[in-house]
Every structure is written in C-alpha cells, then in structure tokens.
C-alpha positions as CSV (number, residue, x, y, z in Angstrom):
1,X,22.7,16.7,-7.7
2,X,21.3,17.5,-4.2
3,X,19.3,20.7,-3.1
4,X,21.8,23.4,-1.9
5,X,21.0,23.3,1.7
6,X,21.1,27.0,3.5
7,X,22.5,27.7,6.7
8,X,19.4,28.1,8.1
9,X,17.9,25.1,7.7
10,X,20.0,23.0,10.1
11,X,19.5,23.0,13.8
12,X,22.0,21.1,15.9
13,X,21.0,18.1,18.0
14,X,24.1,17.0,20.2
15,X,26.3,15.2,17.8
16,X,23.4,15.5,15.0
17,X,23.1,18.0,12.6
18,X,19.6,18.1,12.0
19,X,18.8,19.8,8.6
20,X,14.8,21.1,7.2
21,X,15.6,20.7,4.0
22,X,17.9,17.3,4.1
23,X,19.1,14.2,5.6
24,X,20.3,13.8,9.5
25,X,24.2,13.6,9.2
26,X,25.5,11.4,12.1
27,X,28.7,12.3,13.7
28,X,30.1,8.2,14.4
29,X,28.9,5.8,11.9
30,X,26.0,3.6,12.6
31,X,25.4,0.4,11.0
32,X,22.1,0.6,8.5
33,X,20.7,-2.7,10.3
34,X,20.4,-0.6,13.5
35,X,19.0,2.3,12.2
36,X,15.3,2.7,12.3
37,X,12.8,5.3,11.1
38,X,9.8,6.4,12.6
39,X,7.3,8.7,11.2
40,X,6.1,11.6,13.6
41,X,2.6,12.6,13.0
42,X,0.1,9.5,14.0
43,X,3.1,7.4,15.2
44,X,4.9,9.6,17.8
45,X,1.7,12.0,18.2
46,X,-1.9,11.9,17.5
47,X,-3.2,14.7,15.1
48,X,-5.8,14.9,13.1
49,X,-4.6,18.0,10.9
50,X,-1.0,18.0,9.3
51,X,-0.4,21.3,10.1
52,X,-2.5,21.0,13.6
53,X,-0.4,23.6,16.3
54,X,0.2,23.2,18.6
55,X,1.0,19.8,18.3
56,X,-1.0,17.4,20.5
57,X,0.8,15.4,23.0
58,X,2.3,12.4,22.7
59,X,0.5,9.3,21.8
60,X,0.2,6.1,25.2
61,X,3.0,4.6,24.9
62,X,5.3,6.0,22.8
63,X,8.1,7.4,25.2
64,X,8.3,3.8,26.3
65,X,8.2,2.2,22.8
66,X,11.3,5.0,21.9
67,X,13.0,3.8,24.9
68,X,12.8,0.4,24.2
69,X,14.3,1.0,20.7
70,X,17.2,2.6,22.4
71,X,17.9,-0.3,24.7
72,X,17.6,-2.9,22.0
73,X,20.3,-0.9,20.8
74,X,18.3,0.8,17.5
75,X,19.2,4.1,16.1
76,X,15.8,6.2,15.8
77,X,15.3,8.6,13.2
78,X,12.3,10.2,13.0
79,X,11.0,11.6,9.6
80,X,8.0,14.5,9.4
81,X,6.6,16.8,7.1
82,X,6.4,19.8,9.8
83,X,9.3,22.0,10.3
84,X,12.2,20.3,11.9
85,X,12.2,22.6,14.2
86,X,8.8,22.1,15.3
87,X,9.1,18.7,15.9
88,X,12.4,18.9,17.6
89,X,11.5,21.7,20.2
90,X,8.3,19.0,20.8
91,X,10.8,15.8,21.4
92,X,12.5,17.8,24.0
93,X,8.9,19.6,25.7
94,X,7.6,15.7,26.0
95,X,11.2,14.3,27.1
96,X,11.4,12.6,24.0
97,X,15.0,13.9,22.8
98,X,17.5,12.2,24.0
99,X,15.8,8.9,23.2
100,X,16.2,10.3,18.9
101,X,20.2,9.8,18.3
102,X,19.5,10.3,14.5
103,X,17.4,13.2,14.8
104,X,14.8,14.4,12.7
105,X,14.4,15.0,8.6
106,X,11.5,15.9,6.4
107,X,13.3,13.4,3.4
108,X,13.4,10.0,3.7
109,X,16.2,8.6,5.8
110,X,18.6,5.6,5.4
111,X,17.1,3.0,7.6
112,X,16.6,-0.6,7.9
113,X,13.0,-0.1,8.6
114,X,10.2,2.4,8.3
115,X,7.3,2.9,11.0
116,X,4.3,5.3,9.5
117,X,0.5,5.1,10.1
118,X,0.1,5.4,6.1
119,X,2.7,3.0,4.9
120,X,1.7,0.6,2.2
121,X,4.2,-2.2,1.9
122,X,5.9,-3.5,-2.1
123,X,6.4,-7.1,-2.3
124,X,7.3,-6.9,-5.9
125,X,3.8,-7.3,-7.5
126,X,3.1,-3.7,-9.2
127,X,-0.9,-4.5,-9.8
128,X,-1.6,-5.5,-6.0
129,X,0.3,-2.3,-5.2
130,X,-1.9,-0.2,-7.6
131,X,-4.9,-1.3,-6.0
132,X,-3.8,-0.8,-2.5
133,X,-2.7,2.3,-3.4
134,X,-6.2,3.5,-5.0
135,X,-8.3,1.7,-2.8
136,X,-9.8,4.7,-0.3
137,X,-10.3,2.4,2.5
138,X,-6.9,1.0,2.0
139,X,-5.4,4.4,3.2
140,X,-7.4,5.0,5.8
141,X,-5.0,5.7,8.7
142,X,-5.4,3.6,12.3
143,X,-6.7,6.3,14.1
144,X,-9.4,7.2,12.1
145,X,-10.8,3.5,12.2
146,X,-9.3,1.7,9.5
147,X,-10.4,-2.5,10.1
148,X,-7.7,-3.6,7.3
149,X,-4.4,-4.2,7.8
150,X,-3.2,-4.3,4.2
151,X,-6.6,-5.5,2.8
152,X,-4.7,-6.8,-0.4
C-alpha cells in the first residue's frame, strides 16, 4: 500500500500533477522507452550542500542538453530530494520548465534511464557492487574531482 498523499503536496505543472510526496502522474500516456530521468542536484545544478538555498544556477550546458532531450523526442523527469516545489519554481526562474513534460518527484520515477552524479550501475554481480558501493573514492561525485568512472 502507497503513502496517503495530502492535498498539499501536489503542485500542478500544465498537464502534470506534480506531487512531494509521490510519483509525477502524466495526463497522455508516454511510452517507458521515451521516458528519461534526470537527477537535479549536481546534474541540472551545481551545489555543494543538499540543502544549499538558494539554489545555485544552472550548470553550462544543461538548458541545451534538456532541450536536446526534448527534440529527440524523450520525456524528462527530473527526480530530487528538495521540496518539489523548490525545484520547480527554479526550472521556471532558469527557463527550464517547459523543457520537463514529466515534472518533478522526490521518489524514483518510471523511466528507461536514470542520469545522477552518484549513480553506481548493477550488472548482476552482488560482490563488485558491494565494493563499489563501500569504496569512499568510488562515491566521490564528478564535481568534487572524482578520476574514476566506475573504478570496478
């Protein structure tokens, strides 16, 4: 059984119901292969502080690597531990939300792919993933100088 969601924690985005305690409910039906997720702190925005506000601005690049998303015909999500809200009022200061269709959610999305800065990816093999996973410089995000990929 889900968590009762309360009335205030949605926030309407357009067609997207956008909820702070849930999943973004799309109004048309999108195909999961299209469908995309994209984390917000250290992808969309550079931070050095979860809880960092005001948020710092957007990171080189990434209205154009949104955009480019949306013409290859991908349905962006993006997925954050801040307050919906927060992040949403930020898309739309930076010009950023039109270019999210799926909105944003602080629980994992549906999505055919995941972009984070702190991702470790499971191939199957639980001891590799063990050791990448308590390995400090393993989770060492890009910006804060990480030289390893997946060092596995």
């Amino acid at each position: 059984m889900g968590k009762k969601r309360k009335d205030s924690d949605t926030a309407l985005m357009g067609s997207m119901a956008t909820t702070g305690g849930g999943t973004a409910y799309a109004s048309q039906k999108i195909k999961a292969k299209d469908k995309v997720a994209i984390d917000f702190d250290g992808t969309l925005t550079a931070y050095d502080n979860h809880d960092e506000v005001p948020i710092p601005p957007p990171l080189d690049g990434a209205r154009e690597f949104l955009e480019k998303l949306q013409d290859a015909g991908k349905h962006v999500i993006v997925f954050t531990h801040r307050p919906v809200d927060q992040v949403v009022e930020w898309l739309r200061e930076h010009g950023m939300f039109d270019l999210v269709p799926g909105g944003v959610t602080n629980i994992k999305p549906e999505a055919s792919a995941y972009l984070d800065d702190r991702a470790v990816r499971f191939d199957g093999d639980y001891k590799q993933a063990f050791k990448a996973l308590t390995k400090k410089k393993r989770l060492r995000a890009w910006w804060k100088g990480s030289d390893t990929i997946l060092g596995l």
